[in-house]
C-alpha positions in Angstrom: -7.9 -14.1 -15.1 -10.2 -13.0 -12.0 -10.4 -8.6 -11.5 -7.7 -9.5 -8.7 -5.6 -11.2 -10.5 -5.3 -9.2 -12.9 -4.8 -6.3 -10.1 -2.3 -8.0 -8.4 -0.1 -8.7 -11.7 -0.8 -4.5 -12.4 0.6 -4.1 -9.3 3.6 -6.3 -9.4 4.7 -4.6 -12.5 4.8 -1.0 -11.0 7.9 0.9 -9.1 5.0 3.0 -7.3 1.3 4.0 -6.2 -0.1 7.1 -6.6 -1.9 7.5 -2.6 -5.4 6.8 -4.4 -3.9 3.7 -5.6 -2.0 2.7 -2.0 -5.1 3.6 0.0 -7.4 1.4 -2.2 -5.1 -1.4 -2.3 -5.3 -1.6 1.8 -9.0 -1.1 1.9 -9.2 2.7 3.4 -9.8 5.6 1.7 -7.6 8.1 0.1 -8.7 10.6 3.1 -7.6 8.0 5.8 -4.4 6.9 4.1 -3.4 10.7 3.9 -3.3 11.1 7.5 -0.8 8.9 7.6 1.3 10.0 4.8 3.6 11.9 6.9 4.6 8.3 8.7 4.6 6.7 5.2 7.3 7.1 3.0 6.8 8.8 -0.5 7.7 11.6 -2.9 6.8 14.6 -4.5 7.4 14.2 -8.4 6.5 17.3 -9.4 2.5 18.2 -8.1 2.4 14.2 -7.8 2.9 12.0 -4.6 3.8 8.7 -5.1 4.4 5.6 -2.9 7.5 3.4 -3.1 5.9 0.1 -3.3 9.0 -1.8 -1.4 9.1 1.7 1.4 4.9 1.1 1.4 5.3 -3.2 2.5 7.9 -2.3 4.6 6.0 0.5 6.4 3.2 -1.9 6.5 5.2 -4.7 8.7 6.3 -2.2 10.5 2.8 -1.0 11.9 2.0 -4.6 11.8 4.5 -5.5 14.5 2.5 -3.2 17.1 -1.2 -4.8 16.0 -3.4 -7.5 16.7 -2.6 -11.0 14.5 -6.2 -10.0 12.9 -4.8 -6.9 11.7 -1.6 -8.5 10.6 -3.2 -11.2 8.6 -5.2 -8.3 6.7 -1.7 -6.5 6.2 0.0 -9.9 4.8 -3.0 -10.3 2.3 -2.4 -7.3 1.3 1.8 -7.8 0.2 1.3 -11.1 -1.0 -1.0 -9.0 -3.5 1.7 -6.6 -4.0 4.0 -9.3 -4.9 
């Protein structure tokens, strides 16, 4: 199994993504992803914040909606390796 397929089936397994992980699975950093966080939704589990992965896709096709079909091809790679 390939580094991304074996990310992809770490990732299908998981409830969650710490930002780090959310940021690095859509290609930006962790800085860049946190600007955002207040749009994206997530909780505090105790000094923790964690991404739903379902609230994260669905947040995802959400911004998609409003962006070029470049940018939404780049957001459907990256749920398809979600799923």
């Amino acid at each position: 199994m390939t580094r991304e397929g074996r990310r992809s089936a770490e990732l299908a397994d998981r409830l969650a993504l710490s930002v780090a992980d959310a940021a690095r699975t859509i290609g930006v950093s962790e800085r860049h992803l946190r600007q955002y966080l207040p749009e994206i939704p997530h909780l505090h589990v105790g000094r923790r914040v964690v991404i739903p992965i379902d609230s994260f896709r669905e947040w995802l096709r959400a911004r998609a909606q409003g962006e070029s079909r470049r940018v939404e091809r780049a957001v459907q790679d990256v749920l398809e390796a979600l799923e």
